[in-house]
N, CA and C of each residue as an Amber inpcrd file, in Angstrom:
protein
   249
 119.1960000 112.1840000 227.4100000 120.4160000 111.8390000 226.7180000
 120.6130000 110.3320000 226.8190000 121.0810000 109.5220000 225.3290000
 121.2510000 108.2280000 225.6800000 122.7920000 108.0540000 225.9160000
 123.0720000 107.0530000 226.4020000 124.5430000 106.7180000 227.2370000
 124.6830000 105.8460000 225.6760000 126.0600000 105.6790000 225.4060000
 126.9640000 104.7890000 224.7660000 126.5940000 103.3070000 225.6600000
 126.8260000 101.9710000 224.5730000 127.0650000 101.1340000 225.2450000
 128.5900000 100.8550000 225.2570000 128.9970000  99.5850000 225.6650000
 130.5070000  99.5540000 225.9210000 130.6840000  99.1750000 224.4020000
 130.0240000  98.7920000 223.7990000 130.6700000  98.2420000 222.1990000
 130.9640000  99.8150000 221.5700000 129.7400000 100.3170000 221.6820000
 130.0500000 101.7660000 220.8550000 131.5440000 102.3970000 221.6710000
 131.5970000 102.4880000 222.6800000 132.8100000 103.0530000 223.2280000
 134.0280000 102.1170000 222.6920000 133.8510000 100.7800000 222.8480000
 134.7550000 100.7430000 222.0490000 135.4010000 100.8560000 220.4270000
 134.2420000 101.1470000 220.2740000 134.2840000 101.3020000 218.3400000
 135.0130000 102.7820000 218.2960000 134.7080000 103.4700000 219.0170000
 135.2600000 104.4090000 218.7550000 136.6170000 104.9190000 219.1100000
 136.9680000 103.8010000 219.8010000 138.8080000 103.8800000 219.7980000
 139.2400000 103.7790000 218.5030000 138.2590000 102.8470000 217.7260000
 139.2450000 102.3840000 215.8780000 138.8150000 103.9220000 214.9830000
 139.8500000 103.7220000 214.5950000 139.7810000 105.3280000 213.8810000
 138.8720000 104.9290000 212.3230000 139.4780000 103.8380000 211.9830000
 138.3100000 103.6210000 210.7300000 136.7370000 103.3290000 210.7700000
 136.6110000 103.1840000 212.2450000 134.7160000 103.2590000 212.3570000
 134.4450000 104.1780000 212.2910000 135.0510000 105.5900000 212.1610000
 135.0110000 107.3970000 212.4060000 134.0070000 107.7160000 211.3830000
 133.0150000 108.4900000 211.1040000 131.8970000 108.3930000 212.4850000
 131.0110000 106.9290000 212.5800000 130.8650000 106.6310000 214.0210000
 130.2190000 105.5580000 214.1000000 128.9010000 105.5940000 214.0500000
 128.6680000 104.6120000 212.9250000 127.2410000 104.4130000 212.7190000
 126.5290000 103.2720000 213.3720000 125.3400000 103.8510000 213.7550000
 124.3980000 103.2120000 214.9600000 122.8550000 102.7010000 213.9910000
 122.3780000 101.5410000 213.8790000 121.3970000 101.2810000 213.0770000
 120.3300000 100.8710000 214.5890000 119.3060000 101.8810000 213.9410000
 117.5710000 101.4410000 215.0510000 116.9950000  99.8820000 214.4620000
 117.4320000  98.9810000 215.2000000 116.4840000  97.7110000 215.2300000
 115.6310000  97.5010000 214.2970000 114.6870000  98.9950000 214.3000000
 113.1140000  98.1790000 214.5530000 112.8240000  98.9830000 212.5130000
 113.3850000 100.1680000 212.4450000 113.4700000 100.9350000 211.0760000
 114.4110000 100.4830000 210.0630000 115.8420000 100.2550000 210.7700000
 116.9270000 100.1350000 209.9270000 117.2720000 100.9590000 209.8490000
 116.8440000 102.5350000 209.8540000 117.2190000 103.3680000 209.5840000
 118.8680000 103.6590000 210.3960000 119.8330000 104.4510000 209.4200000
 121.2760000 104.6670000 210.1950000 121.6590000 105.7380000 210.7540000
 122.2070000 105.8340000 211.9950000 122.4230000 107.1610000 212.2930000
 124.0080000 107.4650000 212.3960000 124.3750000 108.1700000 212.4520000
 125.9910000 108.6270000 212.7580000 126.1530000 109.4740000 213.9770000
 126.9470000 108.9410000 214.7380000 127.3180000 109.5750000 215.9870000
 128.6830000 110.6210000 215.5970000 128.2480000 111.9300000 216.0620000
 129.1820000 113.0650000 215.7950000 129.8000000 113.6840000 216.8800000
 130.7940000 113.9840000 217.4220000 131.6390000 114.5880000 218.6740000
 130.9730000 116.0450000 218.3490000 130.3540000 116.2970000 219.3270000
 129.6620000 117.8580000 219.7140000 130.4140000 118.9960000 219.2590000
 131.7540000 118.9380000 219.2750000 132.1690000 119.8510000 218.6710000
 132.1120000 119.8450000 217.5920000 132.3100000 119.0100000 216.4980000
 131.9980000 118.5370000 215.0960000 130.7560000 118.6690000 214.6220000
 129.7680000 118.3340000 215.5660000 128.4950000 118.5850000 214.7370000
 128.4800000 120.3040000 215.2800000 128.4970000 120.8290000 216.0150000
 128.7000000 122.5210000 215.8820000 128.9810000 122.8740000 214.7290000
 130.3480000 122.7080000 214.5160000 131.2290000 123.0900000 213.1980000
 130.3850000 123.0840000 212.2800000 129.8770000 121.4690000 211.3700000
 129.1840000 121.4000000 210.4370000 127.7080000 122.4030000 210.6330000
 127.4150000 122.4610000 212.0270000 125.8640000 122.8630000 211.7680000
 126.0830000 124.3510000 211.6560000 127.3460000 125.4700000 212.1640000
 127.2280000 127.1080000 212.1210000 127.6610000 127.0990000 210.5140000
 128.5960000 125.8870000 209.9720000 129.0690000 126.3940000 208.8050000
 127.7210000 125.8730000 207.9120000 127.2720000 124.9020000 207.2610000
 126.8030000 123.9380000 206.3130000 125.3420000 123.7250000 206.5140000
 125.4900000 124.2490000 207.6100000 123.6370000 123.3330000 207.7780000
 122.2120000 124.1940000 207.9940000 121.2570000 124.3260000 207.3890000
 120.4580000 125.0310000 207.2920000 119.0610000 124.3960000 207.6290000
 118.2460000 124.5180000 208.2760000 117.6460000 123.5990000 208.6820000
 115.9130000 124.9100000 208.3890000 115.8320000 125.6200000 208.1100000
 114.3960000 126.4480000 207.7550000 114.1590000 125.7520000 206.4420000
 112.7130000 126.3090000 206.4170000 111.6840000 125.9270000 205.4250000
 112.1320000 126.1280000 204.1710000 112.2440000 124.9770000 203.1370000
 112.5650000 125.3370000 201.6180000 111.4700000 126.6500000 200.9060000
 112.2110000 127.6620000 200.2210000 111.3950000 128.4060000 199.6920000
 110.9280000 127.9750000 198.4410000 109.8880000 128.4480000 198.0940000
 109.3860000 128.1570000 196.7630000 110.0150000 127.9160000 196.1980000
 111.0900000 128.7800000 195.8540000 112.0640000 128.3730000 194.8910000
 112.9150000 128.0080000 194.2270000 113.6170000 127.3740000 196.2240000
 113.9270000 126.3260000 196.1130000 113.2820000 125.1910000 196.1910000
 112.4450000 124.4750000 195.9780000 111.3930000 123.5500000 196.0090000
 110.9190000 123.6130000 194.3170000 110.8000000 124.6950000 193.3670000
 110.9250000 124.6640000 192.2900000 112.3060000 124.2940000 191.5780000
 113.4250000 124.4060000 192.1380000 114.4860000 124.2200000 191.7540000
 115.0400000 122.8260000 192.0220000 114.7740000 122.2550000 193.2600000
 114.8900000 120.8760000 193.0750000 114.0640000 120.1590000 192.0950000
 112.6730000 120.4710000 191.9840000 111.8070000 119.7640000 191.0710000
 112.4950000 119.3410000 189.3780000 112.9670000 120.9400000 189.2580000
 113.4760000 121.1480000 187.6530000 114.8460000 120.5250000 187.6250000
 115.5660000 120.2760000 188.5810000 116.5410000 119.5040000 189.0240000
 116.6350000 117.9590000 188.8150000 115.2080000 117.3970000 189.2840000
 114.8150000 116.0620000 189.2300000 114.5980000 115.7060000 187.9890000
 113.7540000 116.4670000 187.8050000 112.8290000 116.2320000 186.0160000
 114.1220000 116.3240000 185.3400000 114.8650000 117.2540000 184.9140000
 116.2630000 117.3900000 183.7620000 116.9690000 115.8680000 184.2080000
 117.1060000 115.4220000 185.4240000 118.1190000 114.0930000 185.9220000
 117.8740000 112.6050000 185.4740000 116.2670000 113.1950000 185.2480000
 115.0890000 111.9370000 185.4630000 114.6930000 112.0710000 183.5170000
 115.5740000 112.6390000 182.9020000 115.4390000 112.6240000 181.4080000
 113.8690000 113.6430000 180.6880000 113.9830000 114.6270000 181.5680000
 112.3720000 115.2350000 181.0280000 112.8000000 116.5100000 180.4290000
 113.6860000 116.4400000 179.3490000 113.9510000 118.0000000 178.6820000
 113.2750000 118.2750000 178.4430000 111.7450000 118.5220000 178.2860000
 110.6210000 119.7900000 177.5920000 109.8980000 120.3150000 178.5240000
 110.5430000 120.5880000 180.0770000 110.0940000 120.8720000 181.2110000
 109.5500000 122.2190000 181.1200000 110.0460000 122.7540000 179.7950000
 109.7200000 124.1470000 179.6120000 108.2330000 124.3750000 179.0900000
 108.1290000 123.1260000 178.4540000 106.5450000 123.3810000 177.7850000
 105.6060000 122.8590000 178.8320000 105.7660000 121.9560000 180.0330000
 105.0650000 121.3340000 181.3830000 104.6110000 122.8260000 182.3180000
 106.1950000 123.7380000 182.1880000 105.2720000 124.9430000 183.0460000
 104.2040000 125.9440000 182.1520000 104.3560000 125.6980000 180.5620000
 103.5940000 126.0990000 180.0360000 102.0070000 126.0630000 180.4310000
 101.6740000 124.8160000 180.5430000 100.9210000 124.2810000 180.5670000
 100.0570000 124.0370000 181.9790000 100.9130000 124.2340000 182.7140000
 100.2780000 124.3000000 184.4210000 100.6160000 125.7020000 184.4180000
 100.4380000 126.9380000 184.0610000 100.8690000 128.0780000 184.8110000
  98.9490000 128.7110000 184.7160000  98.7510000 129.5110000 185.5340000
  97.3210000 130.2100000 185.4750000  97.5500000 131.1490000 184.0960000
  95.9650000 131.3670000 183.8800000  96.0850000 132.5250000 182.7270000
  95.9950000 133.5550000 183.5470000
C-alpha cells in the first residue's frame, strides 16, 4: 500500500480537488484517488471488469465504424464473412 504524501492529504481537505488526481512522472498517465467506500459502491454497482464477448467487441467495432462515418458497414461484413 502507498502512503499519501502531506500535499495529497492536504488536497483533499479542498472539496473542489474531489477526486484527487495523482499524475505518474515518468507516463503522465492520471490516476484518481477514490475513498474505499466509493470505489466499492461504483465497483458492486457499475463496474464489470470480465472479458468482452464477441459481441460485445463486435458491437463496439460497428459502434466505431457508424461514429467514424462508415455507413456501408453492412456490405464490409458481407464481404469478410466465410462461405
Amino acid at each position: 500500500m502507498i502512503e499519501l504524501t502531506e500535499q495529497q492529504v492536504a488536497e483533499l481537505k479542498t472539496p473542489e480537488s474531489m477526486p484527487l488526481r495523482v499524475v505518474n512522472p515518468w507516463t503522465r498517465e492520471t490516476f484518481v484517488l477514490l475513498r474505499m467506500e466509493d470505489y466499492e459502491r461504483l465497483k458492486a454497482v457499475d463496474y464489470d471488469d470480465s472479458p468482452w464477448t464477441s459481441e460485445e467487441r463486435h458491437a463496439l467495432a460497428w459502434e466505431s465504424g457508424r461514429h467514424a462515418g462508415w455507413e456501408d458497414m453492412d456490405d464490409y461484413d458481407d464481404l469478410t464473412e466465410e462461405p
